[in-house]
C-alpha positions, -999 to 999 in steps of 0.1 A, spaced: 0 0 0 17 41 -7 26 54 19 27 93 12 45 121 36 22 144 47 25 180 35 1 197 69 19 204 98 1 186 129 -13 224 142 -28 231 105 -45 198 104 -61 205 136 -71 240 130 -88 223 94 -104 195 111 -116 218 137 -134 244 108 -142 210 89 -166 201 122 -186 234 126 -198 224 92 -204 189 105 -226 207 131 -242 230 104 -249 195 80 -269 181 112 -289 212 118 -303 212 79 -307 177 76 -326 176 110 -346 207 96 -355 188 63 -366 155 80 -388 173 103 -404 188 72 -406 158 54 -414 136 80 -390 104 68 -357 107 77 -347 81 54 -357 101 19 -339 131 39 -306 109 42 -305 98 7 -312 131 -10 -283 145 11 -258 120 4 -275 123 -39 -266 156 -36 -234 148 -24 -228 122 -56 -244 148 -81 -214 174 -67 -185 146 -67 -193 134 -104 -189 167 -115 -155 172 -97 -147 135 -111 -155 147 -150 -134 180 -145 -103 166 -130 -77 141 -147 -59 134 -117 -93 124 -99 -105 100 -131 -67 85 -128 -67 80 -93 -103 56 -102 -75 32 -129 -51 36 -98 -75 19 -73 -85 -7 -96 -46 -14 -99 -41 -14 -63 -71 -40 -57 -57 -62 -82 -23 -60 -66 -40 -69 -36 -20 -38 -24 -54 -22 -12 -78 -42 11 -111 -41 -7 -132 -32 25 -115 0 30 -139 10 -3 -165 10 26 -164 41 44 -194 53 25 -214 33 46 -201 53 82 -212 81 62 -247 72 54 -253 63 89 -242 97 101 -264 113 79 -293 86 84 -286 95 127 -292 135 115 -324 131 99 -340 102 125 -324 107 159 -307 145 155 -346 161 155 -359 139 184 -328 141 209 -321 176 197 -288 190 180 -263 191 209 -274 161 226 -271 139 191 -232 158 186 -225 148 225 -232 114 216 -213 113 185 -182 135 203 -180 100 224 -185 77 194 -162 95 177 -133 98 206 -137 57 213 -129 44 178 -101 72 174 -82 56 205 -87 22 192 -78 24 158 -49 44 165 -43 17 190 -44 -7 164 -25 11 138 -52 3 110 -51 47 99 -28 59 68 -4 75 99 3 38 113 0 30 150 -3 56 176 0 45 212 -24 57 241 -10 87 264 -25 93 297 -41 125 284 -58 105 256 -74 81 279 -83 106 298 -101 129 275 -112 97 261 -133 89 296 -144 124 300 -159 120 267 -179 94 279 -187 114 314 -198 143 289 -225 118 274 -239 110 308 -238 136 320 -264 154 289 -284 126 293 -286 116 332 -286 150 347 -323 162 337 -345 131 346 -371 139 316 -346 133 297 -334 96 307 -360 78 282 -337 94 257 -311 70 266 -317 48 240 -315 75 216 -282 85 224 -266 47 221 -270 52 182 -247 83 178 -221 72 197 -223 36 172 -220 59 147 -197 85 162 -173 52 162 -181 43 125 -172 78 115 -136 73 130 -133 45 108 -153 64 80 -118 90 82 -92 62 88 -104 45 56 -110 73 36 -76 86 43 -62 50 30 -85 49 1 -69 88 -7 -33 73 -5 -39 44 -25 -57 69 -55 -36 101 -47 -66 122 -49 -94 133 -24 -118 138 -52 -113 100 -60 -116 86 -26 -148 109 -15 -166 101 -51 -155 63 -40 -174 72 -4 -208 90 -21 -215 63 -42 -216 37 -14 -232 57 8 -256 71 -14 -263 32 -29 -272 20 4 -293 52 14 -313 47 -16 -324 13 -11 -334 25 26 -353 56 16 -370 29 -14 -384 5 15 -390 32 36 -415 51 7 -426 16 1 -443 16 35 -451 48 45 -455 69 13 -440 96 -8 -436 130 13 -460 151 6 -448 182 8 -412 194 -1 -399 226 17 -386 252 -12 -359 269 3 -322 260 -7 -309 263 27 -326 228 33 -306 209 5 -270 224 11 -267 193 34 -248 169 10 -229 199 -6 -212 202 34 -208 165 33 -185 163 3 -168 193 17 -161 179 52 -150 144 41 -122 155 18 -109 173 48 -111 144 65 -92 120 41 -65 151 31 -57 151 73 -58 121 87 -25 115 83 -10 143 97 -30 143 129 -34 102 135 -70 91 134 -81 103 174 -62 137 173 -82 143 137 -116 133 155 -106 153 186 -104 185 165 -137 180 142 -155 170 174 -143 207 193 -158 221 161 -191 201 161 -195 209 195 -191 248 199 -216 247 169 -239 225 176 -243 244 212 -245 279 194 -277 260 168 -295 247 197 -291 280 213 -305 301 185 -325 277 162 -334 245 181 -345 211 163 -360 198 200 -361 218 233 -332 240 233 -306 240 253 -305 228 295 -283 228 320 -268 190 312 -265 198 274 -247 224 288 -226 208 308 -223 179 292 -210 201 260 -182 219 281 -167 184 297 -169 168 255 -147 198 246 -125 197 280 -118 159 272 -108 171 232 -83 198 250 -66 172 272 -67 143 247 -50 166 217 -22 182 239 5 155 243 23 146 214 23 115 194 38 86 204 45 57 180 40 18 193 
């Protein structure tokens, strides 16, 4: 498999994974918008990530280097120099998206990005752990255990503090899947980058699959409960896949740099502060309380103290 030096110094690839997550936040709040005015998250999810694919097939008819990297992938499969399942990071993706427009509205923005912060946080330490990201393996330092434990504190905390809000328990369990999937969704996109030497290539290679498998949701889902009937006509509610193909060529341009759990550490810091300043302003449940508060400012304490030792190499 290439291995490729990174070009972003560690600090720059924080500072861009950090911008990349406020748009993260901002994806969540329109898709959540959308599916509360369609009333099936599962048609929302799939026109996002469509919208997504539409963008990325332009970018992949307008760039050599991105139609070259497509032969170079088919090379590298053959070669058996590039493990077929890291093609799959689409799929993280479509969750994500499929958690915005079914759990995001009922949970409420900050709560859903709480839950994904600790997701997120969990599969970073692990995989860097394991050495399965572009970067190779990064060991554990006490500060990344420990912002990885506050992370889940932060999730408990959001949820357990307001008791009206423990039957939303349940709820949160599927970000924080997903939150891990989206690690993964990085690490694997990052490879899939290396092995095609484009971003365009390996986010194209990410919408299709994600957008394949969304379709066939939304179809089984409009097989049972109907076509929406209504369609809201402002733009702002379709710019969700357009942030989606923006934030995951981030992702796969600097996971290198940063290791797989200093990457997620950064975007998370990002989601968060947004996701907080949404709820605050323009709600998709109840607004902000005290342990969505709280449970915010500990998620973004445990991404300070995780991302401020350096890397260490097992």
């Amino acid at each position: 498999m290439p291995q490729t030096t990174s070009r972003f110094p560690v600090w720059a690839a924080l500072l861009g994974s950090g911008l990349a997550g406020m748009l993260v936040a901002l994806q969540s709040r329109v898709n959540g918008g959308l599916s509360q005015e369609l009333g099936n998250g599962y048609v929302t999810a799939a026109v996002s990530f469509g919208i997504g694919l539409v963008i990325m097939c332009v970018l992949m008819l307008v760039s050599r280097r991105a139609r070259s990297g497509l032969g170079q992938l088919r090379t590298e499969l053959r070669e058996r120099r590039l493990p077929f399942w890291t093609l799959f990071g689409g799929a993280a993706g479509a969750l994500f998206v499929l958690g915005q427009g079914l759990v995001a509205p009922l949970t409420g923005l900050a709560l859903f990005t709480v839950g994904i912060v600790a997701g997120q946080v969990l599969g970073g330490l692990v995989l860097d752990r394991v050495g399965l990201g572009p970067g190779g393996r990064i060991s554990p330092t006490p500060g990344r255990l420990i912002g990885t434990g506050l992370a889940v504190v932060a999730v408990l905390v959001a949820v357990g503090s307001d008791l009206e809000s423990l039957h939303m328990v349940w709820l949160v369990v599927f970000p924080v899947v997903v939150g891990a999937c989206v690690a993964g969704q990085s690490m694997v996109n990052g490879i899939v980058r290396a092995a095609a030497r484009s971003a365009i290539t390996s986010t194209f290679v990410n919408f299709v699959v994600g957008t394949t498998l969304l379709v066939i949701a939304a179809a089984v889902s409009v097989g049972i409960s109907g076509w929406p009937q209504a369609w809201p006509t402002s733009p702002v509610y379709y710019i969700g896949g357009i942030v989606g193909t923006i934030f995951i060529a981030i992702a796969a341009m600097l996971v290198r740099a940063a290791g797989v759990l200093l990457l997620s550490m950064s975007n998370v810091a990002g989601q968060l502060i947004a996701a907080v300043a949404f709820e605050a302003g323009l709600p998709l449940a109840d607004g902000l309380t005290t342990g969505l508060i709280a449970g915010s400012a500990i998620a973004l304490l445990a991404v300070v103290i995780a991302a401020l030792p350096s890397r260490s190499r097992g």
